[in-house]
C-alpha positions in Angstrom: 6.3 -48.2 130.9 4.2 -47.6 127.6 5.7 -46.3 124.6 3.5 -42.9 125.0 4.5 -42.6 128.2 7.9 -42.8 127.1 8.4 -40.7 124.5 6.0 -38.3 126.4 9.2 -38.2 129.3 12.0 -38.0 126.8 10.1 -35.2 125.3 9.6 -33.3 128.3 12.9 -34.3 129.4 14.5 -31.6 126.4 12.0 -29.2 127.7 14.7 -27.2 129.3 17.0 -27.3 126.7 14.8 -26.0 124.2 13.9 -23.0 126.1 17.3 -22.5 127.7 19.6 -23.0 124.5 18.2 -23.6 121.8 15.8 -21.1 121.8 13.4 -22.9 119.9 15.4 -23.5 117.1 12.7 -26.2 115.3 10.1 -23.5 115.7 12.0 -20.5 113.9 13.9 -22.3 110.7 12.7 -24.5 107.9 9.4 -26.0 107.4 6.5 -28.0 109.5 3.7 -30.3 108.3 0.5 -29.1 109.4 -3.4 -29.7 108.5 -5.6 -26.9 107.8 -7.2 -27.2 111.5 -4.1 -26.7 112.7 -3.1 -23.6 110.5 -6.0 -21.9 111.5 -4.5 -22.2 115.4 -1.4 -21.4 114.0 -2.3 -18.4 112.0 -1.4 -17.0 108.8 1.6 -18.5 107.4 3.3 -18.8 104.0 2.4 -22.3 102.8 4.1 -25.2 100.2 1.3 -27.9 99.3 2.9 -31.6 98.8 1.0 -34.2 97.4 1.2 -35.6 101.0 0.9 -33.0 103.2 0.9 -29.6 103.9 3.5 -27.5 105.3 4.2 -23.9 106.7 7.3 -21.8 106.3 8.8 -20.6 109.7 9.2 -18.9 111.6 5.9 -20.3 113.6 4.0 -16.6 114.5 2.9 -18.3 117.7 6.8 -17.8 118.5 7.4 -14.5 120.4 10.5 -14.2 122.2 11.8 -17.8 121.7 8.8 -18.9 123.4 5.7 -21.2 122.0 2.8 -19.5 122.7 0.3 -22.2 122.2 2.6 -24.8 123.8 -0.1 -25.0 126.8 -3.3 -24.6 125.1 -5.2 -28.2 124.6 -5.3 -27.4 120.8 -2.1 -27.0 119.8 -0.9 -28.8 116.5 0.1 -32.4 117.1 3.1 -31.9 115.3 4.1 -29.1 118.1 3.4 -31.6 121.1 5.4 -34.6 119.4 8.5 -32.8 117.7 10.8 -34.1 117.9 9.5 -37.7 118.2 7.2 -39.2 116.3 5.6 -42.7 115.4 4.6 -44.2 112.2 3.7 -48.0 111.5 4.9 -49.1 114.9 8.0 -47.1 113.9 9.5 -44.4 116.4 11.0 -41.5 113.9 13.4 -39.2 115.8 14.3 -35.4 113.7 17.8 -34.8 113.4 16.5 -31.1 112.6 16.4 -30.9 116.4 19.5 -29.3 118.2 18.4 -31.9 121.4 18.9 -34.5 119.0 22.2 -33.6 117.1 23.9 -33.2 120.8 22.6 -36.6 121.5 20.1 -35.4 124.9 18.3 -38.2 123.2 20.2 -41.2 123.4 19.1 -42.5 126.8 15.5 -42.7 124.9 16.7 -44.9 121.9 19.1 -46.8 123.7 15.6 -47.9 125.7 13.3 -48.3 122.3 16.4 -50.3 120.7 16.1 -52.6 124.1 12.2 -52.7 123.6 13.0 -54.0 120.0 11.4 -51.2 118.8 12.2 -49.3 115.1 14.1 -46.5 115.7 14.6 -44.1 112.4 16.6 -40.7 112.5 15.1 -38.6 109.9 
């Protein structure tokens, strides 16, 4: 199985839990990184400019209800369809800002990418 492939399952594999019990936690509290194409799909938002990167102040306004509503559009931010997973120099990087990930629905995943000899880093 291929690394997108499998982060793509573990990812979908939460989907539930998100929507069930967390209630979108990730999407309501904090901060995201985000590009200026993908503000403008997000909408206006409160913004802090790092030397880096960009990032919005939550809640996300796509969030009504506790439920994404760009989550199925083709054009949603790439941070939205990766969180809480992401890669970086061959690197998989894994958010502990993620409720899914602090009560370990994850582990299954790194167990696998530690087996595959791949870098796993909690962030």
């Amino acid at each position: 199985m291929s690394l997108s492939r499998l982060l793509n399952d573990a990812r979908k594999s939460i989907g539930e839990f998100c929507m069930t019990e967390c209630n979108a936690y990730c999407c309501r509290k904090g901060t995201i990184p985000a590009n200026p194409k993908e503000l403008k799909i997000i909408g206006p938002v409160e913004t802090i400019d790092y030397k880096t990167h960009i990032s919005f102040i939550l809640p996300c306004p796509q969030l009504i209800d506790n439920k994404c509503m760009v989550h199925r559009k083709n054009n949603r931010p790439q941070v939205c369809k990766d969180f809480p997973i992401a890669t970086h120099n061959g690197s998989v990087i894994i958010s502990t800002g993620c409720l899914a990930v602090r009560e370990n629905k994850l582990f299954p995943l790194i167990q696998k990418l530690k087996l595959k000899g791949i870098k796993v880093l909690m962030d």
